[in-house]
BABA-954786 format. One record per residue: x, y, z of N, C-alpha, C in turn; residue in one letter. Coordinates in pm, whole numbers, plus 50000, padded with zeros to 5 digits. Layout:
! residues N
XYZXYZXYZa...
//
This chain:
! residues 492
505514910749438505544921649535506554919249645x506684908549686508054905449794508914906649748x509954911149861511524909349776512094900449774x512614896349739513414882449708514784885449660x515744873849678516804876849654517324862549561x516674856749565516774839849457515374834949409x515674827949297514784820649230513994815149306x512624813849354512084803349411512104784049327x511474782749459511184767949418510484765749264x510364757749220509664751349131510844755149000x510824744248934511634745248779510664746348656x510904754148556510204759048445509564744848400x508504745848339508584732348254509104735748126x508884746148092509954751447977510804758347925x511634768147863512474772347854512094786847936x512504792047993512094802548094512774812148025x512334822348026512834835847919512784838647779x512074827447715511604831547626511104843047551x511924854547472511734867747446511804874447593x513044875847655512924877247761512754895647807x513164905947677512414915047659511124915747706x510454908847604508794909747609507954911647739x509194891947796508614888747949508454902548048x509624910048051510024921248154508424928948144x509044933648019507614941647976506184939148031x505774923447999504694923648038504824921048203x505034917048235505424921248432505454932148480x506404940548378506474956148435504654964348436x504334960348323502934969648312502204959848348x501984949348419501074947048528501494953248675x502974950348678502734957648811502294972048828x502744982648714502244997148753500704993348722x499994984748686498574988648662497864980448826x498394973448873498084972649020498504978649106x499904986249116499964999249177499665013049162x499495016749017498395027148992497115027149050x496445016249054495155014149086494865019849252x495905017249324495735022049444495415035249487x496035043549380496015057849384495315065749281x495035060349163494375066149075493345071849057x492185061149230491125073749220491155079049348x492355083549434492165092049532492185106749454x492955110149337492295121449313490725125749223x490225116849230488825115649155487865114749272x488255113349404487415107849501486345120849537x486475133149510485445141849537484645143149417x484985138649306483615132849180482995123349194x483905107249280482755098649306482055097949408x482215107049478480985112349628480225115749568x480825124949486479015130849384478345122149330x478745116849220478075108549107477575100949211x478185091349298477525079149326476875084349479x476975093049535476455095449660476715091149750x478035091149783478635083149935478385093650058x478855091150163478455099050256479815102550273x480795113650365482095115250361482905106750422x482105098050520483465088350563483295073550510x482085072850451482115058350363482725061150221x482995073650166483835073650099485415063550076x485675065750206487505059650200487455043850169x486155036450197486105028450154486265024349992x486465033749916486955032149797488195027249769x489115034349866490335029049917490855017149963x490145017050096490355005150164489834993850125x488544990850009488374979850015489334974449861x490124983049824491434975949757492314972849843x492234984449905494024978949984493834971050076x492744962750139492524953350244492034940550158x491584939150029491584926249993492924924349894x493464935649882494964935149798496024926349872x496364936950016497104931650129496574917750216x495264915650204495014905750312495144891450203x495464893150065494804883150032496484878149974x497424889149938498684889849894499374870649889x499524870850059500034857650058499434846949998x498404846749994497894828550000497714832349805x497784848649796498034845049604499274844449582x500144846849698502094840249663501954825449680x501304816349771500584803949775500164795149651x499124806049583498934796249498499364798249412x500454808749337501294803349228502754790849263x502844790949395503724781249423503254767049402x501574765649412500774753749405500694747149289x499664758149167499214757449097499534762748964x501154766248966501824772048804501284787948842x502194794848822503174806148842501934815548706x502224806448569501684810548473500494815448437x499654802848484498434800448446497574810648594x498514808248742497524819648813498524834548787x499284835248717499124854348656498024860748629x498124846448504496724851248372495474852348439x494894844148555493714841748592493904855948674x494504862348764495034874148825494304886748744x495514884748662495144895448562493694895848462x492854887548459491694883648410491014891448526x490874886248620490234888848780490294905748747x491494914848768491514923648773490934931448641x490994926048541490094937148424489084932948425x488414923348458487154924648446486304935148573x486934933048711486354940948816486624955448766x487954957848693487674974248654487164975748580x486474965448460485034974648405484114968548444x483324963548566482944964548630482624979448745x483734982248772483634993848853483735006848765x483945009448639483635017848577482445016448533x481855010848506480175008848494479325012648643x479735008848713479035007548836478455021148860x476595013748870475735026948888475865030949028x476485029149102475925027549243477205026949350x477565027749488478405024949539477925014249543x477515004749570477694992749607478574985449563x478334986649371478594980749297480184981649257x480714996649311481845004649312482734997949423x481944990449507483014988849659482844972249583x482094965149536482174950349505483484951249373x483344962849311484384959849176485914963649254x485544971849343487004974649430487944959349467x486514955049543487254943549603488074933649538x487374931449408487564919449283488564923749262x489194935949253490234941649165491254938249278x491164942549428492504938349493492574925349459x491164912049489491704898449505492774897849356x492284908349232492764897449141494474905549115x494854916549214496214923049226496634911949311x496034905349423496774897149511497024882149456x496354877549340496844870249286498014868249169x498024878849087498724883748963500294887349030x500584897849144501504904649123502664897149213x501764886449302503324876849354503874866449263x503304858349171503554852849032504514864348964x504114876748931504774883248826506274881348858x506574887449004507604892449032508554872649058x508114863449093508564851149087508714849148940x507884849548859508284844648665510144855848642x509824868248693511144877748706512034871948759x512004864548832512884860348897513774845948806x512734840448770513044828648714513604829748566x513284841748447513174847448413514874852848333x515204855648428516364865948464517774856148523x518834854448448519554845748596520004855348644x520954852348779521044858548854522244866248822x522414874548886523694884548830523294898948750x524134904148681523844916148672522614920248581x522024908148530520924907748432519774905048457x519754900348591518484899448721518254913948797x519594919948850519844928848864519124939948841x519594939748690519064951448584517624949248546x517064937648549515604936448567514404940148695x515714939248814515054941148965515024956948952x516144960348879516074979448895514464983048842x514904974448735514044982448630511894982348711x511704969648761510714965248857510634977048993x512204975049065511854983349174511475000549106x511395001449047511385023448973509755021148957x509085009948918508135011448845507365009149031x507455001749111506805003749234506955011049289x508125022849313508215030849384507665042949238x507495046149169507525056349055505335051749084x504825041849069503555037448983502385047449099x502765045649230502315061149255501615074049224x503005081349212502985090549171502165093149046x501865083748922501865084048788500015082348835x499915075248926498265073548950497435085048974x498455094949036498085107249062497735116448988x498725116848873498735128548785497725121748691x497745104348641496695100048586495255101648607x495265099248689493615099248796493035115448744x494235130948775493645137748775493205142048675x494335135648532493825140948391492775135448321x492345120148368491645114048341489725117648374x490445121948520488695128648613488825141648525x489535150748425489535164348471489445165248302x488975152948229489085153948096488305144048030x487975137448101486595124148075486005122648171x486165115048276485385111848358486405106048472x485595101548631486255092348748486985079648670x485335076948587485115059548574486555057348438x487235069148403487955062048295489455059348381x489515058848468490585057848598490135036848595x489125034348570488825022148588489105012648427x488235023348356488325018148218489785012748135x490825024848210491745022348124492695009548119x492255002448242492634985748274492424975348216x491164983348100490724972648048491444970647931x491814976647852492354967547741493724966247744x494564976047848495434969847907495804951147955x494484953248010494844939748034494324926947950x493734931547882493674921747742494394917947690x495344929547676496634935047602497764919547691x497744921447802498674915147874498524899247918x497204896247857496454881547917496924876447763x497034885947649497264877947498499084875447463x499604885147540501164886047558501724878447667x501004875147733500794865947832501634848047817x500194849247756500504833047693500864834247571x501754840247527502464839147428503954835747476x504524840347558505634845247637505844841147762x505054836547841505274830547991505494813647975x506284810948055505954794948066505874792148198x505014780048237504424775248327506144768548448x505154771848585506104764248674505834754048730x506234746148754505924731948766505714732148949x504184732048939504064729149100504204721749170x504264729149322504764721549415503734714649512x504004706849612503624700549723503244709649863x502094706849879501674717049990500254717750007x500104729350082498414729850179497764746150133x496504752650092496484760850131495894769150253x496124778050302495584782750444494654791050446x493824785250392492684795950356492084799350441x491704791750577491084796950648492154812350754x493714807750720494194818450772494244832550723x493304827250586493704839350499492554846050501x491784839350570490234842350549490014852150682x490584846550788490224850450925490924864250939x491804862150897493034877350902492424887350832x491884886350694491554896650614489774902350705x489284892850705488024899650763487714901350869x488944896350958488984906651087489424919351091x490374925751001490854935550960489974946850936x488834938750811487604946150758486924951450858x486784939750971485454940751043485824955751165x487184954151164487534965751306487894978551206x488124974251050488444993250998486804996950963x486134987150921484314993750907483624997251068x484294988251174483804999451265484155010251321x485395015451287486225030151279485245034751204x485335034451087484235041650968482885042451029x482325032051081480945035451100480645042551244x481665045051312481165058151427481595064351405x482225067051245481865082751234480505086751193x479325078151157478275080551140476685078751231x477125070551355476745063951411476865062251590x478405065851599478805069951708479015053151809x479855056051927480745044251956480195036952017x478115038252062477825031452155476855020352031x477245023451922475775016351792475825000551813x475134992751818475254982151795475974975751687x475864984851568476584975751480478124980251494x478434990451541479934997451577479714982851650x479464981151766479964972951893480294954751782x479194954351712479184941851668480624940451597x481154948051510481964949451401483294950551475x483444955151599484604953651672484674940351771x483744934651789483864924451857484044910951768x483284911651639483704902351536485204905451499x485874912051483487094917251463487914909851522x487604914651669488894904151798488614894251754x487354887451803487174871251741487974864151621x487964872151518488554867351423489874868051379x490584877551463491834876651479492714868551550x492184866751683492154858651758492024846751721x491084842151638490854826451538492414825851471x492584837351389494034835651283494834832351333x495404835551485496334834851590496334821451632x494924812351669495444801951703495164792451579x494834794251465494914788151339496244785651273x496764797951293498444799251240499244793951350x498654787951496499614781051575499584765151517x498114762351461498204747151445499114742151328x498664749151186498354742151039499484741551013x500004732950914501284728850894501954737650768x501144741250729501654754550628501154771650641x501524776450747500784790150820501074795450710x500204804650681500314820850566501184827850646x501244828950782501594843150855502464829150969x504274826050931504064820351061504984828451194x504344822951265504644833951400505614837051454x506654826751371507914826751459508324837951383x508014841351275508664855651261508614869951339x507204870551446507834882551539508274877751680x508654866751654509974863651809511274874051783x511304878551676512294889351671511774905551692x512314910951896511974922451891511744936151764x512584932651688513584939251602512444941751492x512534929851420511384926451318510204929851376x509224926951474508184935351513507734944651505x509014956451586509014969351570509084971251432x509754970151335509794974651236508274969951149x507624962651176506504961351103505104967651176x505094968551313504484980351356504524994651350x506764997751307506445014551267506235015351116x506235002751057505785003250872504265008850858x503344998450926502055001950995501845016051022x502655022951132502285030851131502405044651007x503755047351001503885054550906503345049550781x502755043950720502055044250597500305049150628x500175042350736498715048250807498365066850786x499835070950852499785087850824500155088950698x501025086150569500965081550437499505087150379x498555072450385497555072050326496715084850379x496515088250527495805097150547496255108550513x497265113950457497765124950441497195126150297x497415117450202497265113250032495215120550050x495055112250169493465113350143492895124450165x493155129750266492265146650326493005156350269x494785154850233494805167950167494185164650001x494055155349955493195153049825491955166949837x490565158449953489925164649996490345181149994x491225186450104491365200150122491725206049962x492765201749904493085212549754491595209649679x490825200149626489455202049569488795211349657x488305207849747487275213849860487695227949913x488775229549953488955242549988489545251049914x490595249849887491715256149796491065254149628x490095251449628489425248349463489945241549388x490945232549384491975229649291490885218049181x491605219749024490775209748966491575194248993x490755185848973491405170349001492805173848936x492985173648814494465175748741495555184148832x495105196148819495895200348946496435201749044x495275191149104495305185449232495865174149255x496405163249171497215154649102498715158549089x499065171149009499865176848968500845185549089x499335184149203500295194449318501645183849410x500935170049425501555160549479503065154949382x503285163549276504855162049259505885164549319x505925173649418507055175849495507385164049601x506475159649629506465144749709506825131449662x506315129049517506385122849441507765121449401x508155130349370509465135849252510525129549397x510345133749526511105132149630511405116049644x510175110549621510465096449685511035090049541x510705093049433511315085849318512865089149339x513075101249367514765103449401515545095149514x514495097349637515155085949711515345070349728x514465066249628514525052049549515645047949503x516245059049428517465054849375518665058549454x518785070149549520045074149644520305065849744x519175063049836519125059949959519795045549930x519515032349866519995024849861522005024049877x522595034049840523535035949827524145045549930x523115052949944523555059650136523705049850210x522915042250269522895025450305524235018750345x524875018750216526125014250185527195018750292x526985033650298528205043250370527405047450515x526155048050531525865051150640524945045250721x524985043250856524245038850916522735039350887x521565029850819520465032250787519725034850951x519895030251027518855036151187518845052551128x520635060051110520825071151102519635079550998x519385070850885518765078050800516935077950854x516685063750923515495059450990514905072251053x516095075351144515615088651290515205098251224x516035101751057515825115551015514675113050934x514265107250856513845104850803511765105350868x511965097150998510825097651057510415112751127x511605118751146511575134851216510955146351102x511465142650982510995152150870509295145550858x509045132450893507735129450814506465132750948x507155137151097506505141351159506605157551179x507195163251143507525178551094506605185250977x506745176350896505575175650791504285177250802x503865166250902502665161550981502025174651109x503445180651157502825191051243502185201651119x503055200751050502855214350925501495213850862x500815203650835499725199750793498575204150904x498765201751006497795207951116497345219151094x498615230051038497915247051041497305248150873x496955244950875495915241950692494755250050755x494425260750726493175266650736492235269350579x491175280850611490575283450573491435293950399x492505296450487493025311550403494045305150372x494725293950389496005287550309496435288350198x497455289850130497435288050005498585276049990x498525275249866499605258949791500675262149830x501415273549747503085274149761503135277749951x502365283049973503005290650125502865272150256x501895271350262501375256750367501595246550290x501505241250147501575229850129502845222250064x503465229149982504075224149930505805216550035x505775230550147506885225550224506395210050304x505025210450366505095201950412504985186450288x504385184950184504785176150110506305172450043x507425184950059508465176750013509135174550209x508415177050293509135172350393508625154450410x507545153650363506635140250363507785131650276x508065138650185508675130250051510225124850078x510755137550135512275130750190512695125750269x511355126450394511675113550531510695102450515x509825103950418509205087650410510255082150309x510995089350204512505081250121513105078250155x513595082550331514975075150431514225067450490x513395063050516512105051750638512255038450535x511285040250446511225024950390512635019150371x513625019050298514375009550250515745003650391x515285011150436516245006350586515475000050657x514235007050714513474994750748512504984650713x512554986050564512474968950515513664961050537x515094964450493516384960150559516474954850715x515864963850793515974957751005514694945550963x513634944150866512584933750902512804921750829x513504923550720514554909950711515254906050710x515574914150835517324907750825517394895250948x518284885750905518134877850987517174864550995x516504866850893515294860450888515774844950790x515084836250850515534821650820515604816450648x516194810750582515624808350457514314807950405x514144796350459512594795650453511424804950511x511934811850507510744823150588510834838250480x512104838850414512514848950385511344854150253x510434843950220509004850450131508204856350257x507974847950321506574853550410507164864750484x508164866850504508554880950586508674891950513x509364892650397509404897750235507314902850262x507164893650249505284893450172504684903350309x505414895850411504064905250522504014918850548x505624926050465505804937150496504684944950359x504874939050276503274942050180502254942550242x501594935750303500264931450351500384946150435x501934947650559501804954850717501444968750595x501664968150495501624983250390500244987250368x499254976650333498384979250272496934980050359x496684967250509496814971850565497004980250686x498064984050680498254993150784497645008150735x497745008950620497185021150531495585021550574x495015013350539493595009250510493095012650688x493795009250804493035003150940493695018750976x494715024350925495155041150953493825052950938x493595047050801492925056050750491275054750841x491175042750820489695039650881489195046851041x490705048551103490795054951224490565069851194x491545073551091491405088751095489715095651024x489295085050930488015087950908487015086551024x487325081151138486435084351244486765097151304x487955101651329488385113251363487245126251272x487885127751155487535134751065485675139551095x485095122651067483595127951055482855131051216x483515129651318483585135151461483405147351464x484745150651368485185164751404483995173251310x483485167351234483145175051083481555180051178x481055168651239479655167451264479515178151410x480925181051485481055188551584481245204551521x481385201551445481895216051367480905226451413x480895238651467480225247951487479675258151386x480705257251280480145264851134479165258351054x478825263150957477275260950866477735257550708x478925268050703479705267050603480745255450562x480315248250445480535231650426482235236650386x482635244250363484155247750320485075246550474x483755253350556484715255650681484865240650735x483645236150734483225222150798484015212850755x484825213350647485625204550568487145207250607x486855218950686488555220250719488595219450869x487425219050939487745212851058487905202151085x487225190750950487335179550986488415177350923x489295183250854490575179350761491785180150933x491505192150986492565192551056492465185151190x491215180751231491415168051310492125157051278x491765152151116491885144951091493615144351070x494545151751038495685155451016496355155051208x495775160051301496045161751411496275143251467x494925134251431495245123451438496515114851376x496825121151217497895118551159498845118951249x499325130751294500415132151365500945125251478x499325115851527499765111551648500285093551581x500045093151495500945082251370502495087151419x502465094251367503985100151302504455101851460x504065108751530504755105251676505315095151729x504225081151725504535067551780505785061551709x505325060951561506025057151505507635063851530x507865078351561509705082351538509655073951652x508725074351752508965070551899509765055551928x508895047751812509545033951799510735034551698x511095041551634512485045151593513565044451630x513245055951765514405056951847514625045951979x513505040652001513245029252102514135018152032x514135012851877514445005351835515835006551806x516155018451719517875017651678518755027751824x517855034951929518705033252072519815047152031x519735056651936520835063351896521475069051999x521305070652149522205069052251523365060752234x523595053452128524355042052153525245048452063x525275052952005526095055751863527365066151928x526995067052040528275077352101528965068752208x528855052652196529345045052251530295035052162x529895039152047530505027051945529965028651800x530695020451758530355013551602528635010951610x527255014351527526335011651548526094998251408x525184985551499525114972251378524784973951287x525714973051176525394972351043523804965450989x523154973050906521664969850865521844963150733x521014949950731521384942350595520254953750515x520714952250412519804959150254519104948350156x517504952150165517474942450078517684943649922x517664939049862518184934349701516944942449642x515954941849672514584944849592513604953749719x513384963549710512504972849769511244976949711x509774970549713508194972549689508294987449825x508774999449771508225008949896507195019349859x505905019949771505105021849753504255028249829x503555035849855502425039349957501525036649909x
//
C-alpha cells in the first residue's frame, strides 16, 4: 500500500520472480480484494440494517471497523513482513482475511458482523504491505517495475469503484452476505498460487512497536465510538464521556511511546515539516467528506429516491469513471503544471460539490441534483490526491520514506473512519430533532445535516490549501516545483 520508489531491504532467499506473470497477478487480485472490501458493502448497507438490526448510526460501524483496524494496524503489518519474511506474512494476511469474510457472511448478528469486520482489516493490514514489497522485489527496476507499478496503481485507484457496482449486483441478486462470500475462494485461490510462486525474504533485525500500534489504533476507536454513541445517547452519557477521555489518554500514551522506542511505527520527526503536516491533515480531511458523502448519499438514493442497491451502485459511475480518468492524466499534468495549481482547483470543485449536496430534498431527482454534484466530487478529489501525496513526501529522509509513504494510508483510512464517525453524530442529532413523522422525510433531514457537516470538511480543508501552497505568490514568481511520487494508493 505505500509508495515506494526502490526495493526494500531484505534479499530474496530465492530466485525472486519466479513466473513473474503469475507473481503480478496474484498481488494484483489481493490488492482489489482488500480494496473492494472497503466499499463493497456500503451499497448493501440499507439490507444489513435490516437483516441484522443495527440502529442508524451504529450502522457506519460496518465501515469503520475495517477502515480503523485496516489503517491503524497498516504499519506494524509493513513491520512485520520486514521481520518475519515478506512471504510467509502475505499468506498468513491473506488466510486472516478469508476466513473473517466467511465469517462475516455467516454472521447471525451484528456483533458477529463488526468482529468479522475487524479480522478482515487486521488481515488487509497484514497482506497488502508485503504484496506491494514482493512487487517491488519482483520487478527490477526500470521500465518493467514501471509497467508493474502502472498496472498496481489502476487496480487501487479503479478497486473502488468495482466494489460499488459489485456490492450492488451482488445485494440486488443474492444477498448482502455474498459481498463477503465472494473472498472466499478467492482467497484460497491466492494462498495455493501463493506458495507456489512467492519466495521468501530473508529477515531483518529489529523491534516491534506494538504497543505504538496498539495505543494509536484504539485511541482512534475509542474517540470515533464516542462520536457514534451521542448520536444515541447524547454528549453528557457517561459512556460518551468515558470513550473520549480514554481516547486522549491513549493518544497521548502513543505520543510519548513514539518519543522513547528505538523503532517508532509513527516517527515524529516526520511532522517537523510544516508542509508535510498540512498535507496529511487536508488528506484527513478531504477523505473524511469522501467517505461521508459515499455513505448518506448511499442512504438517500435507497431511502429516498428508491433506488435498488444495483442501481444505486451503478449511479456512482460518473464519480468513479472521473477519478479512474484522473489516475491516469493528472500524473502527467504534474509534469507541466504546477500541482498546488491543480490542489486549489481541485479542492474548490470538491467543496462546490459538497455545497450541491446540501440542497438534496425530498423531491430531488438523480440526473437534475445528483449526478452534477458527483462528477464535481470526481474531478477535484482526481487533482487533490496525487499532488498532495507528492507535497507529503517530498523531502522526506531515506529512511523514513516507508513510514511517510505508509502514514498517508493510515491519515486515509482513518481519517475516513473518525470523518464519518463525526458526521454520524451530526446525522442521528439531526434525524432525532426532525419534526416530521415521516421516516423518508426524517432520513433527509438527517442526510442534509449530515452533508452540511461534510461541507464544513471541504471548507477547512481548501482553507489549508490555500494557507499551504500561498497562491498569492504565484504572481510574484516561479511557484516550487512539487516532487511526484512514482506510485500513488489514492483510493477512498
Amino acid at each position: 500500500m505505500s509508495a515506494s520508489a526502490a526495493a526494500p531491504a531484505g534479499a530474496t532467499s530465492g530466485t525472486p520472480g519466479r513466473r513473474p506473470g503469475v507473481v503480478l497477478a496474484v498481488i494484483l487480485v489481493t490488492q482489489l480484494m482488500v480494496i473492494l472490501d472497503a466499499t463493497v458493502v456500503n451499497i448493501a448497507m440499507p439490507h444489513i440494517q435490516q437483516s441484522l438490526h443495527f440502529s442508524p448510526s451504529s450502522l457506519s460501524w460496518v465501515q469503520n471497523a475495517y477502515a480503523l483496524a485496516f489503517g491503524g494496524l497498516l504499519l506494524l503489518g509493513a513491520r512485520a513482513g520486514d521481520l518475519l519474511g515478506r512471504r510467509r506474512v502475505f499468506i498468513t494476511g491473506v488466510i486472516v482475511f478469508t476466513f473473517a469474510s466467511l465469517l462475516g457472511g455467516l454472521a447471525p448478528n451484528a456483533e458477529l458482523l463488526l468482529a468479522a469486520r475487524v479480522l478482515q482489516g487486521i488481515g488487509g493490514a497484514i497482506a497488502a504491505p508485503a504484496a506491494l514489497t514482493l512487487l517491488m522485489l519482483t520487478f527490477r527496476e526500470g521500465p518493467e517495475r514501471m509497467k508493474a507499478l502502472g498496472y498496481y496503481s489502476l487496480i487501487s485507484s479503479g478497486g473502488g469503484s468495482v466494489g460499488l457496482v459489485l456490492g450492488g449486483m451482488l445485494t440486488d441478486w443474492a444477498s448482502w452476505r455474498w459481498g463477503l462470500f465472494i473472498n472466499v475462494p478467492i482467497g484460497i485461490g491466492l494462498v495455493f498460487a501463493a506458495r507456489q510462486v512467492l519466495t521468501e525474504t530473508e529477515p531483518e533485525t529489529g523491534r516491534f512497536d506494538v504497543a505504538g500500534a496498539l495505543t494509536s489504533t484504539l485511541g482512534i476507536t475509542s474517540l470515533v465510538y464516542g462520536f457514534i454513541r451521542v448520536a444515541d445517547v447524547g454528549w453528557s452519557s457517561p459512556e460518551v464521556l468515558v470513550a473520549f477521555a480514554a481516547g486522549v489518554v491513549l493518544l497521548v500514551s502513543f505520543v510519548l511511546i513514539e518519543r522513547r522506542v528505538s523503532h517508532p511505527i509513527v516517527p515524529l520527526r516526520l511532522f517537523k515539516s510544516a508542509q508535510r503536516s498540512a498535507s496529511y491533515l487536508t488528506m484527513l480531511l478531504v477523505v473524511g467528506t469522501m467517505f461521508g458523502m459515499f455513505f448518506f448519499l448511499t442512504q438517500y438514493l435507497q431511502g429516498v429516491l428508491a433506488l435498488s442497491p444495483l442501481t444505486a451502485g451503478l449511479a456512482f459511475l460518473p464519480l468513479t469513471g472521473l477519478l479512474f480518468t484522473a489516475s491516469r492524466i493528472v500524473p502527467k499534468l504534474v509534469a507541466r503544471v504546477d500541482g498546488a495549481k491543480l490542489m486549489l482547483i481541485g479542492s474548490t470543485l470538491v467543496a462546490l460539490g459538497t455545497v450541491w449536496l446540501t440542497r438534496l430534498g425530498s423531491h430531488s431527482t438523480y440526473l437534475h441534483d445528483v449526478v452534477g454534484p458527483l462528477l464535481l466530487f470526481g474531478a477535484g478529489a482526481g487533482m487533490i490526491f496525487i499532488p498532495l501525496v507528492g507535497r507529503a513526501i517530498s523531502g522526506v529522509a531515506p529512511e523514513d520514506a516507508g513510514a511517510a509513504s505508509g502514514m498517508l494510508n493510515v491519515v486515509q483510512q482513518v481519517g475516513g473512519a473518525l470523518g464519518l464517525g463525526i458526521l454520524v453524530t451530526i446525522f442521528g442529532t439531526a434525524s432525532r430533532n426532525s419534526t416530521s413523522t415521516i421516516p423518508r422525510e426524517v432520513l433527509v433531514d438527517g442526510v442534509h445535516a449530515a452533508f452540511v457537516g461534510a461541507l464544513v470538511y471541504a471548507a477547512v480543508s481548501l482553507a489549508m490549501i490555500v494557507f499551504t501552497v500561498q497562491p498569492w505568490k504565484w504572481f510574484r514568481g516561479a511557484p516550487e516545483p512539487v516532487e511526484t511520487p512514482t506510485v500513488v494508493d489514492s483510493h477512498v
